[in-house]
PyMOL Python script that loads the backbone (N, CA, C, O; Angstrom):
from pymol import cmd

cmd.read_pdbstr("""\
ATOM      1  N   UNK A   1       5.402  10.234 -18.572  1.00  0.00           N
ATOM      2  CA  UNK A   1       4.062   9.967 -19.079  1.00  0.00           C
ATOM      3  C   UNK A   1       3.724   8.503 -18.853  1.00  0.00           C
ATOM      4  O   UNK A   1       4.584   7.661 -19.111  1.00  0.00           O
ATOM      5  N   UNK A   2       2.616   8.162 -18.422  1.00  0.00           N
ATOM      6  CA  UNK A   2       2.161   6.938 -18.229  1.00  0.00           C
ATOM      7  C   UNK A   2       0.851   5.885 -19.718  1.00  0.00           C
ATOM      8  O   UNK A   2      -0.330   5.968 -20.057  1.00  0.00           O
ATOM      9  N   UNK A   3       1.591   5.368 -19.956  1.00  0.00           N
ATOM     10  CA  UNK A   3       0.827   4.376 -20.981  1.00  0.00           C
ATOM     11  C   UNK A   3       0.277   3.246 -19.882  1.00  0.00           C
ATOM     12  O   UNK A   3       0.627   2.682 -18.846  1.00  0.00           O
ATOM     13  N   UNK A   4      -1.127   3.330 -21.092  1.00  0.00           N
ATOM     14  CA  UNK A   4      -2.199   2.384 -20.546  1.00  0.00           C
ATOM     15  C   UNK A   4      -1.889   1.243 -21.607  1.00  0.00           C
ATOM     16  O   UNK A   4      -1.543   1.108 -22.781  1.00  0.00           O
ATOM     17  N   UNK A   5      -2.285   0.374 -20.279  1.00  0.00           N
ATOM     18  CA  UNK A   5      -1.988  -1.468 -21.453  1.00  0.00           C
ATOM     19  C   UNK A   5      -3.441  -2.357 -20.471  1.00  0.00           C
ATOM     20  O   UNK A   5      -4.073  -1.957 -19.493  1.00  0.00           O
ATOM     21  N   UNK A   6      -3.517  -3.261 -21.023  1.00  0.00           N
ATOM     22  CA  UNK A   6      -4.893  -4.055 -20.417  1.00  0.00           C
ATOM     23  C   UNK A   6      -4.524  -4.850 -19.353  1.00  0.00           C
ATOM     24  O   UNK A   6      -3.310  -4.834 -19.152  1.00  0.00           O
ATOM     25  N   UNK A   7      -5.026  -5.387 -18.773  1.00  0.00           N
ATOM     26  CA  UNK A   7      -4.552  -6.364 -17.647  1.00  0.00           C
ATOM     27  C   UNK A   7      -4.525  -7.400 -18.235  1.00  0.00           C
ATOM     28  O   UNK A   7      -3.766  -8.151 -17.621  1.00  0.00           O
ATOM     29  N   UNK A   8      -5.176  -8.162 -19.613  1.00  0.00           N
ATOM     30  CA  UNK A   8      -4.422  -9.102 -19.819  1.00  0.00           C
ATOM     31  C   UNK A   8      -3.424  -9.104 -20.487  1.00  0.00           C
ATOM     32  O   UNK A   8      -2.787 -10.151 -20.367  1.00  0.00           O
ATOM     33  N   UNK A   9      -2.914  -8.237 -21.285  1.00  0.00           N
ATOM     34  CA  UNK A   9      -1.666  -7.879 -21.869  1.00  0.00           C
ATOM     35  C   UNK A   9      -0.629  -7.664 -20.669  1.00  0.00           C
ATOM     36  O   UNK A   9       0.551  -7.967 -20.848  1.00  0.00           O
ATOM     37  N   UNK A  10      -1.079  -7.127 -19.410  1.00  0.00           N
ATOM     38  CA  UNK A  10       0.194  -6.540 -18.311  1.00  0.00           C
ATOM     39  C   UNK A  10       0.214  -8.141 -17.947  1.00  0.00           C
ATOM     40  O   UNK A  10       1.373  -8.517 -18.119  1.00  0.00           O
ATOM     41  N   UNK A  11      -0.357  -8.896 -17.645  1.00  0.00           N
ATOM     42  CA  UNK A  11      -0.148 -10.744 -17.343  1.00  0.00           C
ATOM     43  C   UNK A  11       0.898 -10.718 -18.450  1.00  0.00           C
ATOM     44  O   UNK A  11       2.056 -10.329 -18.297  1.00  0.00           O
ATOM     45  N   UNK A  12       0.430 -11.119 -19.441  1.00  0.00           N
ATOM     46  CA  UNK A  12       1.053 -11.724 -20.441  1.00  0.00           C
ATOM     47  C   UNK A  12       2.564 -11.083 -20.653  1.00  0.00           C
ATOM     48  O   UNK A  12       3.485 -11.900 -20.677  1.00  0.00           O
ATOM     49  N   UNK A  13       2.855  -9.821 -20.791  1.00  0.00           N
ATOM     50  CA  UNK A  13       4.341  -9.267 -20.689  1.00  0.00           C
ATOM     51  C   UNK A  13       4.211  -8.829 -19.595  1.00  0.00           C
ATOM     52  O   UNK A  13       3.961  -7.623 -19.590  1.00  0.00           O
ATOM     53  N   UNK A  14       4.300  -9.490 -18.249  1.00  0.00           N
ATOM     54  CA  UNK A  14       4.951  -8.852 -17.273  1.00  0.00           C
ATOM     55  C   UNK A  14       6.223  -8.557 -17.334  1.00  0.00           C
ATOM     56  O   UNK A  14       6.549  -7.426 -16.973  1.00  0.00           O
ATOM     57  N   UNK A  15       7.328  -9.559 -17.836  1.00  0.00           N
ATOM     58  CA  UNK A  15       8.779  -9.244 -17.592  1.00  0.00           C
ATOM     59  C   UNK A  15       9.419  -7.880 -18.130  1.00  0.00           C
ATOM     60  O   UNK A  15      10.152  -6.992 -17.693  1.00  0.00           O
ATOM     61  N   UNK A  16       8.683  -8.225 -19.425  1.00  0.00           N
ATOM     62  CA  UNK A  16       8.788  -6.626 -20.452  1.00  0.00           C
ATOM     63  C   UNK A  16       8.241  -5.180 -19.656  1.00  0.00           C
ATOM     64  O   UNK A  16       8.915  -4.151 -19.692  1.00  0.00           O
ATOM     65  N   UNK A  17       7.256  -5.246 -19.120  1.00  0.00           N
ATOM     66  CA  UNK A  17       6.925  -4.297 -18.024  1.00  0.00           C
ATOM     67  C   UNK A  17       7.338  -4.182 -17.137  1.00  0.00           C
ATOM     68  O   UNK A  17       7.407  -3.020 -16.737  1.00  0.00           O
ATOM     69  N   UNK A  18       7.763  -5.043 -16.438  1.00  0.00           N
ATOM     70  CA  UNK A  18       8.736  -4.972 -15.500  1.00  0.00           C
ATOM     71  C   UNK A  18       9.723  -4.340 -15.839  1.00  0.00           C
ATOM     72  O   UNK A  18      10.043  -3.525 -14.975  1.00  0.00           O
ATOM     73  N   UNK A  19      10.292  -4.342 -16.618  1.00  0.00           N
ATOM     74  CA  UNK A  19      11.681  -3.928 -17.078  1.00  0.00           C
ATOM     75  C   UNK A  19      11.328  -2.249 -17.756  1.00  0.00           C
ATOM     76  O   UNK A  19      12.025  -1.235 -17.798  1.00  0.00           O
ATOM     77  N   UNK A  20      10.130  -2.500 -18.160  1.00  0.00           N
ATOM     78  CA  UNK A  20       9.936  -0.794 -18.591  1.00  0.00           C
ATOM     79  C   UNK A  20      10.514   0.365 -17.793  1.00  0.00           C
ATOM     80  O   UNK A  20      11.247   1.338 -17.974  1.00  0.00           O
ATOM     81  N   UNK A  21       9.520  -0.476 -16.395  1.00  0.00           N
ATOM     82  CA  UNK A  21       8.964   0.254 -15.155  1.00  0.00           C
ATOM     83  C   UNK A  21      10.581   0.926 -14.480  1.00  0.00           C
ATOM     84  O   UNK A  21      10.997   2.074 -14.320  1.00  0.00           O
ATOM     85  N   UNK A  22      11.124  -0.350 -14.234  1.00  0.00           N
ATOM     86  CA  UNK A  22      12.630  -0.337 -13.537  1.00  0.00           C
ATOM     87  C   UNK A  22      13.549   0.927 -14.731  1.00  0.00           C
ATOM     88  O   UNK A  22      14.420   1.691 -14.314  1.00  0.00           O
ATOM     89  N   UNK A  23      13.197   0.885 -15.853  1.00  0.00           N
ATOM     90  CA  UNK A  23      13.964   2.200 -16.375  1.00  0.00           C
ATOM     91  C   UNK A  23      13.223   3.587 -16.518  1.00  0.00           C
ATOM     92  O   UNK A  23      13.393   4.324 -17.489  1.00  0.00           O
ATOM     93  N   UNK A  24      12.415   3.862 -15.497  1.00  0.00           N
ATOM     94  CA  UNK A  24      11.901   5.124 -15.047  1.00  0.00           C
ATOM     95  C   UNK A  24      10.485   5.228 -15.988  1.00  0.00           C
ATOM     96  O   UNK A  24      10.095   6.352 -16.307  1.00  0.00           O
ATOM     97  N   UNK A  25       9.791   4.122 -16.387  1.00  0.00           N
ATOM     98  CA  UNK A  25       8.356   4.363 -17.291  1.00  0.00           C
ATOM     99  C   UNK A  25       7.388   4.079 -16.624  1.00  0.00           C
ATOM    100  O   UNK A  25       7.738   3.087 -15.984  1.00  0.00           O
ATOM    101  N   UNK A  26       6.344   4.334 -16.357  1.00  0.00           N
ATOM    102  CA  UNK A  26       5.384   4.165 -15.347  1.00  0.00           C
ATOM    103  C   UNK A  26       4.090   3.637 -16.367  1.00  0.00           C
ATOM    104  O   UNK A  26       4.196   3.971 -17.547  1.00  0.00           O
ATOM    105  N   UNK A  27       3.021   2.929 -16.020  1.00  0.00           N
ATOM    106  CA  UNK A  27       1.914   2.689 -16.633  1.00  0.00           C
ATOM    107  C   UNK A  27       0.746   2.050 -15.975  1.00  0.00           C
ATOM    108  O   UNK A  27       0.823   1.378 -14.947  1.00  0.00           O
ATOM    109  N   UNK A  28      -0.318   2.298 -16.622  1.00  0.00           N
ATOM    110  CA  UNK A  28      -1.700   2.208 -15.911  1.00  0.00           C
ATOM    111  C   UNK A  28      -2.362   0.987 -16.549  1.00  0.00           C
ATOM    112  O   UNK A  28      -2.630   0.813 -17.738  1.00  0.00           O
ATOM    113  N   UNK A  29      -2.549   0.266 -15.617  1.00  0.00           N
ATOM    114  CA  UNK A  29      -3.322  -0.976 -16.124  1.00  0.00           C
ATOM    115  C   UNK A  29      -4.799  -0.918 -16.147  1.00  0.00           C
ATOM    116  O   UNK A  29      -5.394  -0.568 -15.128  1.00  0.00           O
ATOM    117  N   UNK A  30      -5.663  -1.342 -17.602  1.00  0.00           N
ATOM    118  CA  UNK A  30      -7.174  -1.097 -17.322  1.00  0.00           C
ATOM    119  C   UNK A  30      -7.735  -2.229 -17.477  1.00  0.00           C
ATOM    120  O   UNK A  30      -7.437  -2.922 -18.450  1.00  0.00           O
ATOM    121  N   UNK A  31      -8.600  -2.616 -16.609  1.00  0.00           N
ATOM    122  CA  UNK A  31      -9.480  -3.712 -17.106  1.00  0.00           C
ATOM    123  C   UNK A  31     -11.101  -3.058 -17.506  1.00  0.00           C
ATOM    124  O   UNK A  31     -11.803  -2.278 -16.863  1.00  0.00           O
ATOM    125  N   UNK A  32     -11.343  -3.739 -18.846  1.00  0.00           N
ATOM    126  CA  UNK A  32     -12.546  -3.103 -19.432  1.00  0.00           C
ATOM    127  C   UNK A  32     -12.685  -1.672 -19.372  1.00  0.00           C
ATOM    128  O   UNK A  32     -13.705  -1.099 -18.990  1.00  0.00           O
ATOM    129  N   UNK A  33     -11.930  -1.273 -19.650  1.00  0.00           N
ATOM    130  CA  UNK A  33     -11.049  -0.101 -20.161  1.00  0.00           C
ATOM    131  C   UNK A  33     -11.248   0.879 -19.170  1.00  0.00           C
ATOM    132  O   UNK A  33     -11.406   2.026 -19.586  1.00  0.00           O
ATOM    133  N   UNK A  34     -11.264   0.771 -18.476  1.00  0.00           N
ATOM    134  CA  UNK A  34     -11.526   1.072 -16.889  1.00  0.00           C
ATOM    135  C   UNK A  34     -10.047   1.471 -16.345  1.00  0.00           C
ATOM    136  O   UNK A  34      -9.383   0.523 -16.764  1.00  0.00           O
ATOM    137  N   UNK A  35      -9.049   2.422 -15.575  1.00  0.00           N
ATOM    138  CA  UNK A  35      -8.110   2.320 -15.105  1.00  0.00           C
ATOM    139  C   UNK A  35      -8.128   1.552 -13.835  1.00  0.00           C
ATOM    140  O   UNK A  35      -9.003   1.955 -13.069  1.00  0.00           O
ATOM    141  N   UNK A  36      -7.442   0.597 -13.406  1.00  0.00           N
ATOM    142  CA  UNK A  36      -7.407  -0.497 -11.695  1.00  0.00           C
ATOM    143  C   UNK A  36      -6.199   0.065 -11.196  1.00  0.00           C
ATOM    144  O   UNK A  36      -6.167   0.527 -10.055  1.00  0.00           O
ATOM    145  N   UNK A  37      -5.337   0.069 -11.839  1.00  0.00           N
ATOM    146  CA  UNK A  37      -3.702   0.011 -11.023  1.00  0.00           C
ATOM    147  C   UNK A  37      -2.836   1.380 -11.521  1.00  0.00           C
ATOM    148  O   UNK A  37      -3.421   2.226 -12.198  1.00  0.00           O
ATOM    149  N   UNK A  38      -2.001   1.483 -11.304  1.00  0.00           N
ATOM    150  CA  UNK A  38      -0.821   2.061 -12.049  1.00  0.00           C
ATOM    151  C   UNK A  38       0.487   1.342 -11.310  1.00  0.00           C
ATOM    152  O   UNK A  38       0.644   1.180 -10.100  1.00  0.00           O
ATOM    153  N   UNK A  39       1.299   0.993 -12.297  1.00  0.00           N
ATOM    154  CA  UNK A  39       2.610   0.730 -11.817  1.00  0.00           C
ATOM    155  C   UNK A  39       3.778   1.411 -12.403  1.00  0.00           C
ATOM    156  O   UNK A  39       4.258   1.551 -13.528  1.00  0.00           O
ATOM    157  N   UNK A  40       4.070   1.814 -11.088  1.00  0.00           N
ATOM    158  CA  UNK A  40       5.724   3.332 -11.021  1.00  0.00           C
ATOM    159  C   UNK A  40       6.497   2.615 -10.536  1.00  0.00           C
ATOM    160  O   UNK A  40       6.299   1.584  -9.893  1.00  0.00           O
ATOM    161  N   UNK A  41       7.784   3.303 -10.917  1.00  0.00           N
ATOM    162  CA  UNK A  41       8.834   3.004 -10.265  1.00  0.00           C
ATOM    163  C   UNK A  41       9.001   3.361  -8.953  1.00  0.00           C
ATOM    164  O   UNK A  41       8.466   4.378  -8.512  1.00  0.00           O
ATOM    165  N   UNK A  42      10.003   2.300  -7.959  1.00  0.00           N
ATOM    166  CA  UNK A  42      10.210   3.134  -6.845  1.00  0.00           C
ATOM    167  C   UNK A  42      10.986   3.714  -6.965  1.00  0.00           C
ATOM    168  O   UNK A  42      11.959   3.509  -7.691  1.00  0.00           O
ATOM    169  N   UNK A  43      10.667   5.064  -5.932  1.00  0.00           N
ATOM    170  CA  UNK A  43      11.688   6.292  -5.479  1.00  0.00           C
ATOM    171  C   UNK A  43      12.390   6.363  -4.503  1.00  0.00           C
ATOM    172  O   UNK A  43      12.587   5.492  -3.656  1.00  0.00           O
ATOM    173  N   UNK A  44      12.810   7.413  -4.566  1.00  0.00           N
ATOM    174  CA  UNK A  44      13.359   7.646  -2.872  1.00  0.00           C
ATOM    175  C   UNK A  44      12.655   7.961  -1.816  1.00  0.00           C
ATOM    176  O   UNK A  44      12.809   7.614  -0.645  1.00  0.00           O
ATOM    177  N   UNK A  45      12.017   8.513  -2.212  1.00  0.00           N
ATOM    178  CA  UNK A  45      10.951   9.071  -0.981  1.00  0.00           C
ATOM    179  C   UNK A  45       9.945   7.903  -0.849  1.00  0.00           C
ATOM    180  O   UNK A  45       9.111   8.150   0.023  1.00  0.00           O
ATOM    181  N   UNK A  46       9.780   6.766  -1.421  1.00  0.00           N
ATOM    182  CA  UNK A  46       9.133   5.329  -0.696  1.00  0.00           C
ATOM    183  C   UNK A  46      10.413   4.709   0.092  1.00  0.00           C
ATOM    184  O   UNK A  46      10.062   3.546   0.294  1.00  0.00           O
ATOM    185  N   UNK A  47      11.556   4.854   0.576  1.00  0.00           N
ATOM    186  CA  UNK A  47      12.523   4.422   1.287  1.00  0.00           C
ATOM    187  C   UNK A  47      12.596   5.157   2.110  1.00  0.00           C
ATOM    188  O   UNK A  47      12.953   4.576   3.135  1.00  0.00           O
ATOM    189  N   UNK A  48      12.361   6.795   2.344  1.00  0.00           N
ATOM    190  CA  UNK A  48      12.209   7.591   3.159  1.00  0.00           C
ATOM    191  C   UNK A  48      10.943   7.216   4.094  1.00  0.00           C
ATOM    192  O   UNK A  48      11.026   7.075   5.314  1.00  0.00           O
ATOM    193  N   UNK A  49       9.738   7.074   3.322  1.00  0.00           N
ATOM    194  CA  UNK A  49       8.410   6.651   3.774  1.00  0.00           C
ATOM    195  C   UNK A  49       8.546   5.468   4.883  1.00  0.00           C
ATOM    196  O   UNK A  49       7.995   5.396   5.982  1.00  0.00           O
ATOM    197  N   UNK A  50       9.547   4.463   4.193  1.00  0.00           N
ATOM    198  CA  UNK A  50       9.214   3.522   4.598  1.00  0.00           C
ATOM    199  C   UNK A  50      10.236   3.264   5.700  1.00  0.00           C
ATOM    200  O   UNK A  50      10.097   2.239   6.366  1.00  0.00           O
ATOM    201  N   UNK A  51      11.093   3.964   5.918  1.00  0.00           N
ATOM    202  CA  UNK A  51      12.123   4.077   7.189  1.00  0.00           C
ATOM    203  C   UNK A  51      11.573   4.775   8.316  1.00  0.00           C
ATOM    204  O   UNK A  51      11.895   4.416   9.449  1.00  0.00           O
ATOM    205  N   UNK A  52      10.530   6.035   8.080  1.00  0.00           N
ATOM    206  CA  UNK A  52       9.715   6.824   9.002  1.00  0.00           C
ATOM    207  C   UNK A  52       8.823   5.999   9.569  1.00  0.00           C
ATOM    208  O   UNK A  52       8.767   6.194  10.784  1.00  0.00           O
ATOM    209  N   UNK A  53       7.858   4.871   9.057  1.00  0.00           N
ATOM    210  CA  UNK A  53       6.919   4.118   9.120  1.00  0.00           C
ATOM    211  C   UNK A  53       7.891   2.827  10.140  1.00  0.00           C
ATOM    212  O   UNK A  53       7.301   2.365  11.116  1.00  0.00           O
ATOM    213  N   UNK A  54       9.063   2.422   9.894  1.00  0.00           N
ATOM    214  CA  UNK A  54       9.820   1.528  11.125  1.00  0.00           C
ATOM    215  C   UNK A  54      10.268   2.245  11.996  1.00  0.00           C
ATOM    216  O   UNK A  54      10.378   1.755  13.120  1.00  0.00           O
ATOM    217  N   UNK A  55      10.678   3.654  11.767  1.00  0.00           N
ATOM    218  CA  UNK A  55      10.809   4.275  13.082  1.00  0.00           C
ATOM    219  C   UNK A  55       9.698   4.302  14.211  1.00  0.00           C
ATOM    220  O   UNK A  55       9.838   3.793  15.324  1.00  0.00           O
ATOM    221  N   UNK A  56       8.352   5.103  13.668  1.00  0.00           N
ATOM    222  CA  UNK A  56       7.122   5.150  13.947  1.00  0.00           C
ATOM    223  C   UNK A  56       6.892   3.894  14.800  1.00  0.00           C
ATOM    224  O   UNK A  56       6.463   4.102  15.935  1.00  0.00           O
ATOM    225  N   UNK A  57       7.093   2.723  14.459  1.00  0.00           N
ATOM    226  CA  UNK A  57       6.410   1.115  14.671  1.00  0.00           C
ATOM    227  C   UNK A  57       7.580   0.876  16.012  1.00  0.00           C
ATOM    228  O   UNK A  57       7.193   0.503  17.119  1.00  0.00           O
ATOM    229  N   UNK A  58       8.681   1.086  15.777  1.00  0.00           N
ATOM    230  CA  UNK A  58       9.503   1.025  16.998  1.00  0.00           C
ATOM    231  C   UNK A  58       9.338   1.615  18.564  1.00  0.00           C
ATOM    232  O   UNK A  58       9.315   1.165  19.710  1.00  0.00           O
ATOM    233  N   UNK A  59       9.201   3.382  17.627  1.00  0.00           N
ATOM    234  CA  UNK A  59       8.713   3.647  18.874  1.00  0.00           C
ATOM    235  C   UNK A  59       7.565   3.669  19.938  1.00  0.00           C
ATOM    236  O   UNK A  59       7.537   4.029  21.115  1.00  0.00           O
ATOM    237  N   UNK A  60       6.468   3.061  18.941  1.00  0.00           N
ATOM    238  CA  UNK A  60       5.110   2.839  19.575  1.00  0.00           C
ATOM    239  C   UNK A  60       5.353   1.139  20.435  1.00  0.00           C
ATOM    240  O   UNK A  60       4.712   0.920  21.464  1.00  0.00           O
ATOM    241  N   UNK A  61       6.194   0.201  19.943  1.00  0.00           N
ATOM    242  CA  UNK A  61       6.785  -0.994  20.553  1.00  0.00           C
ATOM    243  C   UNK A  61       7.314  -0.816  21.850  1.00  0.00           C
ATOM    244  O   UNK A  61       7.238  -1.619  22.779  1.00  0.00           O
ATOM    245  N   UNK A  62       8.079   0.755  21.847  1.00  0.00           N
ATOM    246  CA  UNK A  62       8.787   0.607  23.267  1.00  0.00           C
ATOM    247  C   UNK A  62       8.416   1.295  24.160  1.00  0.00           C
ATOM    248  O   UNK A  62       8.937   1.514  25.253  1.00  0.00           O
ATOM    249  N   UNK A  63       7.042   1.842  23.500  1.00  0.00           N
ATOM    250  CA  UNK A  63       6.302   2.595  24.596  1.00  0.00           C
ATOM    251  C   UNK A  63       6.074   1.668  25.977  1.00  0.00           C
ATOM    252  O   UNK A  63       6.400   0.482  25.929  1.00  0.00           O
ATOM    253  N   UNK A  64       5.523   2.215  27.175  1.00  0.00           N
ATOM    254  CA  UNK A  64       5.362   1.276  28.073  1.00  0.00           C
ATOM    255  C   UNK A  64       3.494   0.624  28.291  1.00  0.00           C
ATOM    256  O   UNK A  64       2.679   1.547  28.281  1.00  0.00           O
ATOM    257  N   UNK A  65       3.047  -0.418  28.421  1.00  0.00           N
ATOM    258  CA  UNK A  65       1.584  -0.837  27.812  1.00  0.00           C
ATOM    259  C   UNK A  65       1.040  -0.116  29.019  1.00  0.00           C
ATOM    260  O   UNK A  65       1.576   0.106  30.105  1.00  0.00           O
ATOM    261  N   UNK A  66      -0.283   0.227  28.513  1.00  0.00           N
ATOM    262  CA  UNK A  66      -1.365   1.020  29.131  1.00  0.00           C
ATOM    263  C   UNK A  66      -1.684   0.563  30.360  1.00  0.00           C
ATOM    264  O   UNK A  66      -1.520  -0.656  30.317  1.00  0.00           O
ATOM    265  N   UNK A  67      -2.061   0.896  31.461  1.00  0.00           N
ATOM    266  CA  UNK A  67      -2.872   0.164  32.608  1.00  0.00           C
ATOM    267  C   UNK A  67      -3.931  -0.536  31.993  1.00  0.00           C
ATOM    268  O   UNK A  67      -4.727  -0.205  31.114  1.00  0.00           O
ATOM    269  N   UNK A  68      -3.757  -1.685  32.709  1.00  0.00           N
ATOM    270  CA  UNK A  68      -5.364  -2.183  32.221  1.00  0.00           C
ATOM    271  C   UNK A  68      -6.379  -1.710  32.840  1.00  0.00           C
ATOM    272  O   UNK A  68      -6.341  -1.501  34.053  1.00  0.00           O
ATOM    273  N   UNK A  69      -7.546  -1.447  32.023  1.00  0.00           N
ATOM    274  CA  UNK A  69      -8.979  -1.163  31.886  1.00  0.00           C
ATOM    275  C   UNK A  69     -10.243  -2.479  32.123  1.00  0.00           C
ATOM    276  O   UNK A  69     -11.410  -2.147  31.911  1.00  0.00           O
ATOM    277  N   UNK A  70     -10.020  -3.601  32.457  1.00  0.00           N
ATOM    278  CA  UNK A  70     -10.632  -4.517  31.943  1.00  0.00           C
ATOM    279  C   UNK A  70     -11.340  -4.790  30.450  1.00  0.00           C
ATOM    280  O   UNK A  70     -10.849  -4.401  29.390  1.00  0.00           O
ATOM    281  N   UNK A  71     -12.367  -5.402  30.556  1.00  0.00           N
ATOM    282  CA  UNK A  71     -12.477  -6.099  29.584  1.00  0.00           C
ATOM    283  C   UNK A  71     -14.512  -5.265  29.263  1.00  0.00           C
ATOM    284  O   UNK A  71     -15.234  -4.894  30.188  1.00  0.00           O
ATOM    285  N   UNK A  72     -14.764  -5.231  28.271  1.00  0.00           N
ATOM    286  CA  UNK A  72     -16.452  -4.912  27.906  1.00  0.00           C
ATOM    287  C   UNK A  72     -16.885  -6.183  27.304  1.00  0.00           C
ATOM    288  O   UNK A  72     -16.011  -6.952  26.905  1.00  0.00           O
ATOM    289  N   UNK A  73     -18.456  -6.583  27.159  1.00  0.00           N
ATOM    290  CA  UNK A  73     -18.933  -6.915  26.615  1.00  0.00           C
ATOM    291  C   UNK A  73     -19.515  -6.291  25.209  1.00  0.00           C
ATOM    292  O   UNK A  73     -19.394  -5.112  24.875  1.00  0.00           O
ATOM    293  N   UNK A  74     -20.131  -7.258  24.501  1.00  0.00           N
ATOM    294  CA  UNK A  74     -20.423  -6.636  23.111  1.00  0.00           C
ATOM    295  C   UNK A  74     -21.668  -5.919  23.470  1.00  0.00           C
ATOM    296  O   UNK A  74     -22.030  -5.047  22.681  1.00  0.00           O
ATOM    297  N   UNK A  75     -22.637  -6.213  24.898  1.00  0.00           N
ATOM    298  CA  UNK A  75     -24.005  -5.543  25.488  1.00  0.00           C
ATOM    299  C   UNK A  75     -23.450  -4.288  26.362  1.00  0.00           C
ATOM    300  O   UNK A  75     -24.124  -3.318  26.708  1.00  0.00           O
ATOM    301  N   UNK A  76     -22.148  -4.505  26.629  1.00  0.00           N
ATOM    302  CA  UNK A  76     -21.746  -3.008  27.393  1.00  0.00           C
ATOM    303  C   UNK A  76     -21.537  -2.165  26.671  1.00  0.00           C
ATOM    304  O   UNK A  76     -22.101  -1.088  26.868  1.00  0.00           O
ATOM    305  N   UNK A  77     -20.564  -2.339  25.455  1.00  0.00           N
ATOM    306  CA  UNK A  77     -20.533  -1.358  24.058  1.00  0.00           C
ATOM    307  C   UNK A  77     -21.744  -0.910  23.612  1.00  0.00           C
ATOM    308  O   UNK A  77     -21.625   0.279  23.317  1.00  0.00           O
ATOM    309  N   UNK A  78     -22.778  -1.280  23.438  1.00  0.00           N
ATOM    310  CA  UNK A  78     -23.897  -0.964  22.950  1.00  0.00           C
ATOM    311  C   UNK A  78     -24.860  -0.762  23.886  1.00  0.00           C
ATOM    312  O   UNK A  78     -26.046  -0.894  23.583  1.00  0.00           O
ATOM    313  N   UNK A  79     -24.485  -0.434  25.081  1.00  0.00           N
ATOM    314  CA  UNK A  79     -25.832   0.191  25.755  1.00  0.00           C
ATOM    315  C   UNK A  79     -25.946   1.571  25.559  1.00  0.00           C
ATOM    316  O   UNK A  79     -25.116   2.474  25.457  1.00  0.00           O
ATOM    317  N   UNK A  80     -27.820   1.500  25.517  1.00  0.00           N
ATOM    318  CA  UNK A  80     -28.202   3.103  25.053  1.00  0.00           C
ATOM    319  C   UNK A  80     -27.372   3.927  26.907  1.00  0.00           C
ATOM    320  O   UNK A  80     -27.105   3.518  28.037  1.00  0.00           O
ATOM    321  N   UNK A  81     -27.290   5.286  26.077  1.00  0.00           N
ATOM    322  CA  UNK A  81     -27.062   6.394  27.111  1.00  0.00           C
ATOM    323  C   UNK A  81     -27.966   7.065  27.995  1.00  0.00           C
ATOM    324  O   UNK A  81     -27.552   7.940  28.754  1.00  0.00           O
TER     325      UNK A  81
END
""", "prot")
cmd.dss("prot")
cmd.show_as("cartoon", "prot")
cmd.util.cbc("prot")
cmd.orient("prot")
């Protein structure tokens, strides 16, 4: 379950929230009672995410670069058809 606290209260005890968070408590920060944020713990599946996402980035790196096309102007982009 996620508890709401204010954003100036989440300033003011960050460390304490911090430390909530890190023992599996999650919570939603509101300003003007508004929800802005939520802060969760990380999981596993954001380490999964985020190993797929450097795989992804690698292999688009070792792709080989496109032929060049030259170059447009900002009047070639925008000419009517």
């Amino acid at each position: 379950m996620s508890a709401a606290i204010t954003a100036a209260d989440a300033n003011r005890y960050f460390s304490k929230l911090l430390r909530e968070v890190q023992n599996g408590r999650s919570c939603v920060i509101t300003s003007h009672g508004r929800p802005v944020a939520k802060l969760v713990p990380v999981t596993s599946t954001d380490s999964l995410r985020d190993a797929a996402r450097a795989a992804l980035l690698a292999r688009l790196n070792a792709q080989p670069d496109a032929a060049p096309i030259g170059g447009w102007t900002r009047d070639e982009l925008y000419e009517d058809a």
